[in-house]
C-alpha positions, 0 to 999 in steps of 0.5 A: 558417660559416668567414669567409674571413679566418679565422687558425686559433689555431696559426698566430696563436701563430707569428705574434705575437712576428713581429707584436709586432716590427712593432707596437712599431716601430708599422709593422704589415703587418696587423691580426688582431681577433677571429681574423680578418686584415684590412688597416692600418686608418687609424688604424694609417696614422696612427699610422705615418705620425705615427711616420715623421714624428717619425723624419725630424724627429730625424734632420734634427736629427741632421744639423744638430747634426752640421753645426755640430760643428767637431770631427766636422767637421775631425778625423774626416771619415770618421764626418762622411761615413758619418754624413750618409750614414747619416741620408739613408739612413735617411730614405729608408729609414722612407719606404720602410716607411711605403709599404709599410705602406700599399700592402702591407698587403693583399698581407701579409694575403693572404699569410698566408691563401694560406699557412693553406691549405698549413699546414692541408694540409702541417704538421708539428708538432715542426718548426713548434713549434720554429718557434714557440720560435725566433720567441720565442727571438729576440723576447727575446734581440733587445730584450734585446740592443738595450735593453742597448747602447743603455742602456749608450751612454746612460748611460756613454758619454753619447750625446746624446739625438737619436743615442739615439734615432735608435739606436733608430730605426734598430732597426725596419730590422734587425726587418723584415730579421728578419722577412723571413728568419722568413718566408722559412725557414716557406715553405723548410721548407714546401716541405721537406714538400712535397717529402718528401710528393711523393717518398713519394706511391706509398707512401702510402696513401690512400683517394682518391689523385686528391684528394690530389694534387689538392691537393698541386698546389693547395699547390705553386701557394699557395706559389709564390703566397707566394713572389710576394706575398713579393717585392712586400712585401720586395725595396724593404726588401731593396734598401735595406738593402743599399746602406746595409750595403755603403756604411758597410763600404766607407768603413771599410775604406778608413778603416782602410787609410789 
């Protein structure tokens, strides 16, 4: 028998580069063992409320390695403002990810099954082979990408060691942002086949037509499902990532004016 939190292997493919980025930045939004999808367990918890604790302790030593630079200090305010700025931000911001690591995480797992249930029905496979690709494509090119700048700020800029890491740090907001558009372009295209299954329905044919509507309804009702749990798990993430981008521009631009 089928356990109910069974993740069929496609959809495992298409979700692990998705989940590598969370787990790197040891904030998972789930566990998948043995094929089955389950909740963070403590250890996870742990591991994530240990990890948020060492990210505020560097940035705190940030600000006060920041507090006592006399130079940042009198000659270049504006970095001195956007910098406390930012390491407020930003510790609020690794709370944020801690909450919704432990809060979320069942909204997450039932996310992904109300999704397996409009996969199995609506699925086209070049488009979610492509899918596949990209979600590996931008894994790669994304920690390539990072790996190089902040190697080449560390060793030929000499940037100190608690702004290195801090750098890094700040990575895991730009992968929950990453993988909040991932799965926000898997449910459009969903909603793209169903859709088109809706629109060529009467020349279709089909041997029980009242069931397959039936379950073209139950789709649209999982994907609207989807959708929900996508907001409760994403819109804190989104709300700060927000402020901060909007705040950081804004002072550099009147930094520039002047």
């Amino acid at each position: 028998m089928i356990q109910k939190n069974y993740v069929d292997k496609d959809l495992q493919s298409m979700l692990l580069p998705l989940n590598l980025m969370q787990n790197i930045m040891f904030y998972p939004k789930y566990s998948i063992f043995n094929n089955c999808i389950v909740p963070n367990s403590v250890l996870s918890k742990v591991v994530a409320l240990c990890s948020t604790m060492a990210f505020v302790l560097i940035h705190l030593y940030r600000s006060y390695n920041l507090y006592y630079n006399q130079m940042i200090r009198e000659f270049v305010n504006i970095l001195y403002i956007t910098s406390y700025f930012d390491i407020i931000l930003s510790c609020i911001g690794f709370a944020i990810n801690f909450i919704v690591s432990i809060y979320q995480t069942e909204n997450n797992v039932l996310f992904i099954l109300k999704f397996q249930k409009v996969h199995r029905f609506l699925n086209d496979k070049n488009l979610f082979n492509r899918f596949v690709f990209m979600n590996w494509l931008i894994l790669v090119l994304l920690f390539s990408f990072v790996i190089f700048i902040m190697s080449s700020f560390f060793l030929y800029m000499e940037v100190p060691l608690p702004d290195f890491f801090c750098g890094l740090a700040a990575f895991c907001f730009d992968i929950n942002i990453i993988y909040a558009l991932r799965l926000i372009k898997l449910l459009e295209d969903k909603v793209k086949l169903w859709n088109f299954e809706a629109q060529h329905l009467l020349q279709i044919y089909h041997s029980n037509i009242e069931s397959h509507c039936q379950r073209m309804f139950e789709a649209y009702f999982n994907i609207l499902e989807c959708y929900n749990l996508y907001k409760y798990s994403f819109q804190l993430m989104v709300c700060m990532y927000g402020p901060e981008s909007l705040f950081l521009r804004y002072f550099l631009f009147h930094h520039l004016r002047c």
